[in-house]
C-alpha positions as CSV (number, residue, x, y, z in Angstrom):
1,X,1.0,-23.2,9.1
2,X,-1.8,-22.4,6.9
3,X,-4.2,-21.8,9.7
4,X,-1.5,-19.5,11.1
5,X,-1.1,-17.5,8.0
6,X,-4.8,-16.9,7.8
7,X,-5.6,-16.1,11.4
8,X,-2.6,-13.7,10.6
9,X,-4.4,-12.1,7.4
10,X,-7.9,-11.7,9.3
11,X,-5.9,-9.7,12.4
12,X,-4.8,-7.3,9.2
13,X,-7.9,-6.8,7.9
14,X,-9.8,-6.3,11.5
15,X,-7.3,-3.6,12.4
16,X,-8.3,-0.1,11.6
17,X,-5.9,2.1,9.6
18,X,-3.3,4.1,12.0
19,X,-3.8,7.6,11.2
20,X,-0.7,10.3,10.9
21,X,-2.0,13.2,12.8
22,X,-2.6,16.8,11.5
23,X,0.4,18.0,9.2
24,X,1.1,21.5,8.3
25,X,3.7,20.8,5.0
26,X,5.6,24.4,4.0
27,X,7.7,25.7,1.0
28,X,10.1,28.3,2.1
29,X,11.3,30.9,-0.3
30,X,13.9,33.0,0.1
31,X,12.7,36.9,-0.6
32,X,16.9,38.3,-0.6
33,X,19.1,38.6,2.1
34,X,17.5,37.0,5.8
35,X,14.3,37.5,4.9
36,X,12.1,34.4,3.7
37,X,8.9,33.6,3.3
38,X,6.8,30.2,4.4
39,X,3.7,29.1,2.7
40,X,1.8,26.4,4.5
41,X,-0.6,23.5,3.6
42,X,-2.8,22.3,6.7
43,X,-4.2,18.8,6.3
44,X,-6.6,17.4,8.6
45,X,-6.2,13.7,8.3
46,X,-9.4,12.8,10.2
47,X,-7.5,12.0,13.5
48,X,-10.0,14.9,15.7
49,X,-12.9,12.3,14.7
50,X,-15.0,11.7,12.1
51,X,-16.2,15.0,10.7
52,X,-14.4,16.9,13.2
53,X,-12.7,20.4,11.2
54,X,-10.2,21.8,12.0
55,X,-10.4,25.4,13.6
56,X,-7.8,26.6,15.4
57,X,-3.8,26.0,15.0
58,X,-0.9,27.9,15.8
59,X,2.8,27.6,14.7
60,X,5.5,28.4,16.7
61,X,8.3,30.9,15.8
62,X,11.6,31.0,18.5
63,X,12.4,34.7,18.7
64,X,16.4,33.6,18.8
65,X,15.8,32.3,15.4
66,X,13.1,34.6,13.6
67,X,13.0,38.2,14.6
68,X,9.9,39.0,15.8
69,X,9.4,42.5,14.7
70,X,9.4,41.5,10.9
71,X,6.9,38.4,11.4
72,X,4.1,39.5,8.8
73,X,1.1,37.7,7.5
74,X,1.3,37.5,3.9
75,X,-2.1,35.2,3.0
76,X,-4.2,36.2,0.4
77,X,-6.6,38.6,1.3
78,X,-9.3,36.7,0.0
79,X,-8.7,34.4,3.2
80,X,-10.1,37.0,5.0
81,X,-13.9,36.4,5.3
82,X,-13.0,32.8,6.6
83,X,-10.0,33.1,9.2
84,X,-8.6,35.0,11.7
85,X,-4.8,35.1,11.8
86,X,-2.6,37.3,14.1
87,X,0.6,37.5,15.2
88,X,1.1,36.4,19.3
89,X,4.0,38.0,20.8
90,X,6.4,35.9,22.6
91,X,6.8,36.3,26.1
92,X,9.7,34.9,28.7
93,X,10.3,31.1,27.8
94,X,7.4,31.5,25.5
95,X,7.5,31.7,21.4
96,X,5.9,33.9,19.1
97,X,3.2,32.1,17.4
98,X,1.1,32.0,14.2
99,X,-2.2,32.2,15.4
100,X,-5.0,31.3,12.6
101,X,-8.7,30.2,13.6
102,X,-11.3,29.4,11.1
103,X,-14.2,32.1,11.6
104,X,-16.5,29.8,9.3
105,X,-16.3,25.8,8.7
106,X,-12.6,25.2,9.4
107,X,-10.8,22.2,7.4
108,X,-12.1,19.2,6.4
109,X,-9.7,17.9,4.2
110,X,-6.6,20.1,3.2
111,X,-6.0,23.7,2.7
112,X,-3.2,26.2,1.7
113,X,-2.3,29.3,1.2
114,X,-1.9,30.2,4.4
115,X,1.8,32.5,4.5
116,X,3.8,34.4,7.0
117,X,7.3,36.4,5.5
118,X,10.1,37.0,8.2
119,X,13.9,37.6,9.0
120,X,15.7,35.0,9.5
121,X,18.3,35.4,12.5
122,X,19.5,31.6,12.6
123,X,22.6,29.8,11.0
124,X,23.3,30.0,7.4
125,X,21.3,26.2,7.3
126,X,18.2,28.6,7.1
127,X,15.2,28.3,8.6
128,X,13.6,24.7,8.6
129,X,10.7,22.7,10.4
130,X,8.5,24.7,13.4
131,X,6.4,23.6,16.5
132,X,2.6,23.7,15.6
133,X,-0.4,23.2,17.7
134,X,-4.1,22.2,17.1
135,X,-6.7,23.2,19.4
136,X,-10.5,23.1,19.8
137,X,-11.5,26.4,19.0
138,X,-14.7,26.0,21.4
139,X,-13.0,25.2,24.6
140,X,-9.0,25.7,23.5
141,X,-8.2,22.4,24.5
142,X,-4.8,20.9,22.9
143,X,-5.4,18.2,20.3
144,X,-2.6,17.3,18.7
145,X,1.3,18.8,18.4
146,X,3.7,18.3,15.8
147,X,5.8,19.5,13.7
148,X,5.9,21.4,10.3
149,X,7.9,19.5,7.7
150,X,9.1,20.8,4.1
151,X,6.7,20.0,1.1
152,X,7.6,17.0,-0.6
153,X,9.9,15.7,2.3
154,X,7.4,13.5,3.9
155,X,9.1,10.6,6.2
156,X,8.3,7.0,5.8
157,X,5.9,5.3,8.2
158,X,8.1,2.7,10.4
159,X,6.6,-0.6,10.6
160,X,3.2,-0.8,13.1
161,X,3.0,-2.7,16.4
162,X,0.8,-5.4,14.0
163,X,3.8,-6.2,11.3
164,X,5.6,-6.7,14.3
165,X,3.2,-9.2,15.8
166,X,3.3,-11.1,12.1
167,X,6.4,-11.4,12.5
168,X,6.5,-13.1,16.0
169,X,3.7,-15.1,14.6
170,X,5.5,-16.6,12.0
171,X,8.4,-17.6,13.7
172,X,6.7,-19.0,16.8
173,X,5.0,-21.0,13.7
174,X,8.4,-21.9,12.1
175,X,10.0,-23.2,15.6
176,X,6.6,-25.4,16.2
177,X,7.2,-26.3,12.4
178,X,10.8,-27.7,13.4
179,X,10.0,-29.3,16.9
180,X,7.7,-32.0,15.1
């Protein structure tokens, strides 16, 4: 059993971390009536490779939910010797999207401050969690998808494929255990 359990504790130490992808966290605040206002926070986790910024996203906005005509950038000017943002019309079975590419070094680690203000044609739930898309800003190849999730409502990793094999590890180790 001891030779188990540290066979079992080498395999965790020789696996590499498992990454969580890009995220793009918001805070949404409500400016009166349907219109509201997201501020985002891009983090690049280090999932496009060591080193590897990130220069070109775009988040999604469904025109049966947000009406197009009010979309409106609302980042800081000062963001404005660094990125490129623009609003992309939707087109049929297409959204609207939050187009933002870095025109300088990108992110490395994490950055807000990034905002669009809109009207909110949905339920009375409010607008909540958006498409987003990274792309290589060189050859606009899709790296990653996901979606945008409220600040401070992170989920809770689910066990990895490893704790899994622990656990079969163990108990093939408790039924040899029994048999003698």
């Amino acid at each position: 059993m001891k030779k188990i359990f540290i066979a079992v504790a080498m395999l965790f130490c020789l696996v590499p971390s498992i990454s969580m992808g890009i995220t793009i966290d918001y805070t949404l605040s409500s400016l009166g009536g349907s219109s509201y206002r997201y501020d985002y926070l891009v983090t690049n986790d280090g999932s496009l490779g060591s080193g590897v910024n990130l220069k070109l996203f775009d988040i999604a906005f469904d025109p049966a939910l947000y009406n197009e005509l009010t979309l409106s950038i609302s980042t800081p000017a000062s963001f404005n010797s660094d990125w490129s943002q623009q609003i992309l019309a939707s087109a049929p079975g297409l959204p609207a999207l939050y187009d933002v590419s870095a025109l300088g070094n990108g992110i490395s680690d994490y950055l807000g401050g990034f905002a669009v203000t809109f009207d909110w044609l949905g339920t009375a739930a409010g607008p909540g969690a958006q498409a987003f898309s990274i792309y290589d800003l060189d050859t606009f190849d899709l790296l990653e998808e996901g979606m945008t999730r409220q600040e401070g409502n992170q989920p809770v990793p689910e066990p990895g494929t490893i704790v899994l094999l622990a656990a079969g590890l163990a108990g093939l180790a408790a039924i040899k255990r029994r048999k003698k």
